[in-house]
C-alpha positions in Angstrom: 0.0 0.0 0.0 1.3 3.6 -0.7 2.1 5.1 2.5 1.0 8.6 1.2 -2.7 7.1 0.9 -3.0 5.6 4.1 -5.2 7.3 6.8 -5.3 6.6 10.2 -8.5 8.5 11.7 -8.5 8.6 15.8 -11.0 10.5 18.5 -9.6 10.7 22.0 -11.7 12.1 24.7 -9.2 13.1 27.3 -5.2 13.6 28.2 -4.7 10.0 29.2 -6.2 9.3 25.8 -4.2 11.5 23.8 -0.5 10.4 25.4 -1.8 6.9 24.1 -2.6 7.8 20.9 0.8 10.2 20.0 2.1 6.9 21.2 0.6 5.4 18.3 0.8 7.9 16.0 4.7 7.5 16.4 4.9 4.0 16.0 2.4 4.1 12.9 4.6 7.0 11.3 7.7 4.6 11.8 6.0 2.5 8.8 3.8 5.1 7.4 5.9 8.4 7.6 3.5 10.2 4.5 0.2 8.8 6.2 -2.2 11.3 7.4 -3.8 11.5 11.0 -7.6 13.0 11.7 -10.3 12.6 14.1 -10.3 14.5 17.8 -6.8 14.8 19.6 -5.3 16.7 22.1 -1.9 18.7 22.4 0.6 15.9 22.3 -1.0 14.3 18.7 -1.2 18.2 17.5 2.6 18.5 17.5 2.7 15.5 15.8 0.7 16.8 13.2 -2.4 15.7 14.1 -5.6 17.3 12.6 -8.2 17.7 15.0 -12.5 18.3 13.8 -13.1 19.3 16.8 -11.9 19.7 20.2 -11.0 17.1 22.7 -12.0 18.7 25.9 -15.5 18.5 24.3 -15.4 14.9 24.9 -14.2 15.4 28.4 -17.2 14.5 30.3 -17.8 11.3 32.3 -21.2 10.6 34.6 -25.1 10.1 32.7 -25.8 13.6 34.2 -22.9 15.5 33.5 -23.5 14.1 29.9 -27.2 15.1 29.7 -25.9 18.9 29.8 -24.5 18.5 26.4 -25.8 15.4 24.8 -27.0 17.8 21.6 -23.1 19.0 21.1 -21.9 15.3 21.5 -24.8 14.1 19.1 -23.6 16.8 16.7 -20.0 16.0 16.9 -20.8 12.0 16.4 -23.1 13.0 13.5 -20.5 15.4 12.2 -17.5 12.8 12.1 -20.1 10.3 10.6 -20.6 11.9 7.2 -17.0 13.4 7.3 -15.7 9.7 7.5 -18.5 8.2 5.3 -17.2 10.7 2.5 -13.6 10.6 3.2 -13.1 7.0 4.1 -10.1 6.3 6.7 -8.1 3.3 6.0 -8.7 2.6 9.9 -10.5 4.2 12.8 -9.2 4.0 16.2 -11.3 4.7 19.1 -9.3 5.7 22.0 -11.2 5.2 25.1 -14.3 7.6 25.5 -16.6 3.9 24.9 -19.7 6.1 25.0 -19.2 8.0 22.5 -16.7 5.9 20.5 -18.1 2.6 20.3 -21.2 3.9 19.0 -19.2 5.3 16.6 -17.4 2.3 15.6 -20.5 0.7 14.9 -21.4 3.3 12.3 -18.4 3.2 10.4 -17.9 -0.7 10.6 -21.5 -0.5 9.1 -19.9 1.7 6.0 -16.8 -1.1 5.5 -14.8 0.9 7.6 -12.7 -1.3 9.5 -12.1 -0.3 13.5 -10.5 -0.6 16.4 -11.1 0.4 19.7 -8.0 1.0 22.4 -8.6 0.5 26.5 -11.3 -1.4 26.8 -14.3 -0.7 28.7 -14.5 -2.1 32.2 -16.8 -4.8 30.5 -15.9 -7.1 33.2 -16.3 -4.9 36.2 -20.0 -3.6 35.1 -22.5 -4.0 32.1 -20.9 -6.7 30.7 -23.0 -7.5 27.7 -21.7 -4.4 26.5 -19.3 -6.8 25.3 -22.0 -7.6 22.7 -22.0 -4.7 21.1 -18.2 -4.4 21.2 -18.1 -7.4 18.9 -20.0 -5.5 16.8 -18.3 -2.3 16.5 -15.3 -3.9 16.1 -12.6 -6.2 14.2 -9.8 -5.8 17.5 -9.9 -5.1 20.9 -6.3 -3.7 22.0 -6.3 -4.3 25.4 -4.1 -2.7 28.3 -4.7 -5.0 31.1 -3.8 -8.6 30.9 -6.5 -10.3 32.2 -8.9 -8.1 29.6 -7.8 -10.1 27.0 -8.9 -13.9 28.8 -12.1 -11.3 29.1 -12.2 -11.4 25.2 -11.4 -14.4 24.3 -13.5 -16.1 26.5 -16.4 -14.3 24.5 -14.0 -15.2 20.9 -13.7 -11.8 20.7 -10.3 -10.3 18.6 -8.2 -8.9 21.5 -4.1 -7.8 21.9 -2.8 -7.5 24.7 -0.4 -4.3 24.1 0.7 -3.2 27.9 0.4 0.2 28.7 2.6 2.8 27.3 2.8 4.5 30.6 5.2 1.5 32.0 7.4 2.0 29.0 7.9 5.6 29.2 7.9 6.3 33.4 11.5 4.1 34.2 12.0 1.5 37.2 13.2 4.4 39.5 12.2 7.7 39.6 14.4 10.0 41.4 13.1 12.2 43.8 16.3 14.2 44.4 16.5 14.8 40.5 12.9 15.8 40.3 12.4 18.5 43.4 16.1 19.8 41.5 13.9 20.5 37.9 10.8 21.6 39.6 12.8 23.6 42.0 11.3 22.7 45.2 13.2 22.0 48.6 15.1 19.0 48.7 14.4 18.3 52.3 10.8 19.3 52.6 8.0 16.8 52.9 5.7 16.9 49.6 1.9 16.3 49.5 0.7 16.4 46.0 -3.0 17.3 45.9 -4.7 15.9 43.0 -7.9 16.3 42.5 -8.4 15.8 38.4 -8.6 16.6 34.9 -12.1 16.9 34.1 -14.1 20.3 35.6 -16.4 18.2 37.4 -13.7 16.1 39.4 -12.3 19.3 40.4 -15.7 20.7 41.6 -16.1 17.8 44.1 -12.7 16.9 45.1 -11.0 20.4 45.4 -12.8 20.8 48.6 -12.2 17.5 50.5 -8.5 17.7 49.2 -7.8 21.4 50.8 -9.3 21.1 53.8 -7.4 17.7 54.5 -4.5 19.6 53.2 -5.1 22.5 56.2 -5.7 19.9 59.2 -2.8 17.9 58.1 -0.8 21.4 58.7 -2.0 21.6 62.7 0.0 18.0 62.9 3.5 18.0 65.0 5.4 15.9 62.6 3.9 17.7 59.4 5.3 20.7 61.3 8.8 19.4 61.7 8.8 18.6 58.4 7.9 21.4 56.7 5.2 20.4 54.9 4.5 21.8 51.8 1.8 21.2 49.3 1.8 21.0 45.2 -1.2 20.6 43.0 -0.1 19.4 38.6 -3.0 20.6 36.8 -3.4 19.6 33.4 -3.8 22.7 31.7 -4.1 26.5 32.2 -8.1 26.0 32.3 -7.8 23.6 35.1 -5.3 25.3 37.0 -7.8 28.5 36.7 -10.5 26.3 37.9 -8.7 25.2 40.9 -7.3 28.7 41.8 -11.1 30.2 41.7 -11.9 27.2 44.4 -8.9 28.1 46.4 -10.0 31.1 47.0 -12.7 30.2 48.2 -12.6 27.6 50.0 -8.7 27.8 51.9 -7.3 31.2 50.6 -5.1 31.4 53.6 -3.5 27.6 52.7 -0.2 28.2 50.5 -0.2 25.8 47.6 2.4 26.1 44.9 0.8 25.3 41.6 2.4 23.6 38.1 0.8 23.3 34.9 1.8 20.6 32.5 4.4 18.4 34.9 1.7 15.8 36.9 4.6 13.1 36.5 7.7 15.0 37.3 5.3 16.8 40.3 4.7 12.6 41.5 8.7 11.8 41.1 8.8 14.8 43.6 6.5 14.4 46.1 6.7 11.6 49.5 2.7 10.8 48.8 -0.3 11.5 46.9 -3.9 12.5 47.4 -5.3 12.1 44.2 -8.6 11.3 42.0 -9.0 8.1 40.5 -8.3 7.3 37.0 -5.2 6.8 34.7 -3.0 9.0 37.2 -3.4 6.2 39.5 -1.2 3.6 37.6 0.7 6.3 37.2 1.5 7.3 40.6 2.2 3.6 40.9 4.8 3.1 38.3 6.8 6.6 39.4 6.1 4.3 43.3 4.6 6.5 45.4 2.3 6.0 48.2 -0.9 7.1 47.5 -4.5 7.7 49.1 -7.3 7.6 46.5 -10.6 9.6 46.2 -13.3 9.4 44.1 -17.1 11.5 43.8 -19.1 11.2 41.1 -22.2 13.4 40.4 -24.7 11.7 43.2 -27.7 10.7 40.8 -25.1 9.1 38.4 -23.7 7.3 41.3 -27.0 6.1 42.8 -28.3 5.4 39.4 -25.4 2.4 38.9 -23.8 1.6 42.1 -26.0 -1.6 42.2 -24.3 -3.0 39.0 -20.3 -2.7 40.0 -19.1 -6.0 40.6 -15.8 -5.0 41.9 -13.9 -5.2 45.4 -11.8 -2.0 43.8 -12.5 0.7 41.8 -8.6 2.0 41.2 -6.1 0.3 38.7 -3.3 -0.2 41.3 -5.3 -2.8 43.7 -7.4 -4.3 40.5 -3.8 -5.0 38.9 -2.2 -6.3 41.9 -5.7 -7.7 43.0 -5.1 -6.9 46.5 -6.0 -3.7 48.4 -2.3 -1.9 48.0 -3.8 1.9 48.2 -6.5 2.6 50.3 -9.9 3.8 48.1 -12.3 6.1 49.2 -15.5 6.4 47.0 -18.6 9.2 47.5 -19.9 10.0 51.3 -16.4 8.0 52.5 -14.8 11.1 51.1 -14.3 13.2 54.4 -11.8 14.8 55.7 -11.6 12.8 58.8 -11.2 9.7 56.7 -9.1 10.7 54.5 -6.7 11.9 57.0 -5.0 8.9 59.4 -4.4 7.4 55.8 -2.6 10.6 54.5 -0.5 11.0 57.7 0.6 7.3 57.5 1.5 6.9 54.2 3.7 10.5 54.6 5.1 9.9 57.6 5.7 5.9 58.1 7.8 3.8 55.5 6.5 2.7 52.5 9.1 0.8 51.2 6.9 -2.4 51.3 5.1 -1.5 48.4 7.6 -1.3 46.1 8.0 -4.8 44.9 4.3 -4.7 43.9 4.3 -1.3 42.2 7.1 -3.1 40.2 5.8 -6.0 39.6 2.8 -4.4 38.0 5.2 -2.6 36.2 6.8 -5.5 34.5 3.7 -6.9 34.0 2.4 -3.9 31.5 5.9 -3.2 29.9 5.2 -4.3 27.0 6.6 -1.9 24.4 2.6 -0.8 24.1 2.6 1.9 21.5 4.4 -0.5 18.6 2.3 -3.5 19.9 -0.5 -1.3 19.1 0.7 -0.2 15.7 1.0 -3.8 14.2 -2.3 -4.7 15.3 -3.4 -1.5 13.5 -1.4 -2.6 10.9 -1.9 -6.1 10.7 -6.0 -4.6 9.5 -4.5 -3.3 6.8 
């Protein structure tokens, strides 16, 4: 095939989604240096040369309710890539994540002889399961980041690839503290607390809260005070990190935070523990190997509409991979300040060293070179 025909059309939904697919989009151009790249990205597949229909942050919503508010624009935007892609046929699609809105999708443009793929999977096997269903549908391969989503798969005779995550080939072995307070320019004999509370608006809006107010009881503590105890928050972007300076201000003005935009791994390497939103950033914070307290809120109807159907002891990709409880989860009304607390001061204060050997045992497990796994799969559909 001539590698100036190919196409390679991709919609991400959100940041974890668009390090994934530049990922991809680097290990396809190894092969196809001349092919061309459209759908929805974000940043990182825009310097590659991405072009991007529409804005990813548009697909940035998670929760029934927080989708209701604008299920018009994302019926628009589905409808809109439909008839771009009917018209100007992609050699392959690639969903990345956002199943909602990209399996639906995939369904339409397997329909037109398009063929597709769809990268993360679902938590088909934590909730809805015959989902799966319509996942054979939509697609001709699965490419799966978790190992035992793939016996998921084939148990149903499903195409699945296992492809690791590209997160454990990127963030090495050992991340060094020392060299990361150096770049970041924070004291190198401080304690660090990073406060984490999200990427999307809405996880901010019910975390920001919880997380500041721990943050300012933690500071009436003896040993937070003998260890100077500071506090750093990685947003994602400038729009976040305006988000989370408005709730500052009015929640804990008086609390000194230092904020940094665009650095969430590098603020991780830095810090002693973690108080962060679940989510991607949690296998992060597990391959960089820090000790970590995890919260999670969703919008309360959402929550109360399918908490019945979760089958899961977990909820956070750390203790599901390890399939033990190695982090301690907090999930809706458990999300307090005097629960999240004891946890915080004994993961920042007591050694941790323990967990090591699992964090890296999980991160053997997913280092699987994921991004050119990926790419011959895509290939291979040729």
């Amino acid at each position: 095939m001539n590698n100036s025909a190919v196409t390679f059309a991709l919609v991400v939904g959100e940041h974890s989604g668009d390090t994934l697919g530049a990922g991809l989009m680097q290990a396809l151009q190894l092969t196809h240096p001349n092919a061309k790249f459209i759908g929805i990205g974000g940043p990182k597949m825009l310097a590659l040369g991405f072009e991007s229909l529409f804005d990813m942050e548009e697909l940035s919503v998670m929760g029934v309710f927080e989708v209701l508010g604008r299920l018009r624009r994302l019926l628009y935007i589905r409808k809109s890539l439909c008839e771009y892609f009917y018209t100007n046929k992609p050699n392959v699609f690639i969903g990345i994540d956002a199943p909602d809105f990209n399996i639906t999708l995939e369904a339409k443009l397997k329909s037109q002889a398009i063929k597709t793929v769809h990268y993360v999977s679902p938590s088909v096997w934590a909730w809805r399961e015959k989902r799966v269903f319509k996942i054979a549908k939509a697609t001709n391969m699965v490419l799966s980041l978790l190992p035992f989503e793939k016996a998921f798969y084939d148990k149903h005779q499903i195409p699945c690839t296992f492809v690791g995550h590209s997160l454990a080939d990127d963030i090495p072995l050992v991340s060094d503290k020392l060299m990361a307070r150096q770049a970041l320019g924070l004291p190198d004999s401080s304690k660090i607390l990073a406060l984490m509370p999200g990427s999307r608006g809405g996880e901010l809006s019910r975390l920001v809260e919880p997380f500041l107010l721990t943050a300012k009881k933690l500071l009436l503590c003896e040993q937070a005070k003998n260890a100077e105890l500071r506090f750093v928050v990685p947003m994602i972007s400038e729009k976040r990190a305006e988000q989370f300076h408005q709730l500052h201000q009015k929640i804990a003005p008086e609390l000194k935070v230092q904020v940094i935009i665009g650095k969430t791994q590098e603020v991780m390497a830095a810090s002693d523990c973690l108080l962060t939103a679940s989510g991607t950033v949690t296998l992060e914070a597990a391959l960089v190997k820090r000790p970590m307290v995890i919260c999670y809120k969703f919008h309360p109807l959402t929550y109360h509409m399918f908490k019945g159907f979760v089958k899961l002891k977990w909820f956070s990709l750390p203790n599901l991979l390890a399939n033990k409880s190695l982090v301690p989860e907090l999930l809706q009304s458990d999300v307090t300040v005097a629960n999240i607390l004891p946890l915080i001061e004994e993961r920042l204060f007591e050694d941790q060293s323990v967990l090591n050997q699992a964090y890296t045992d999980i991160h053997l497990m997913l280092k699987q070179n994921a991004s050119e796994q990926a790419a011959k799969a895509v290939i291979a559909l040729l």
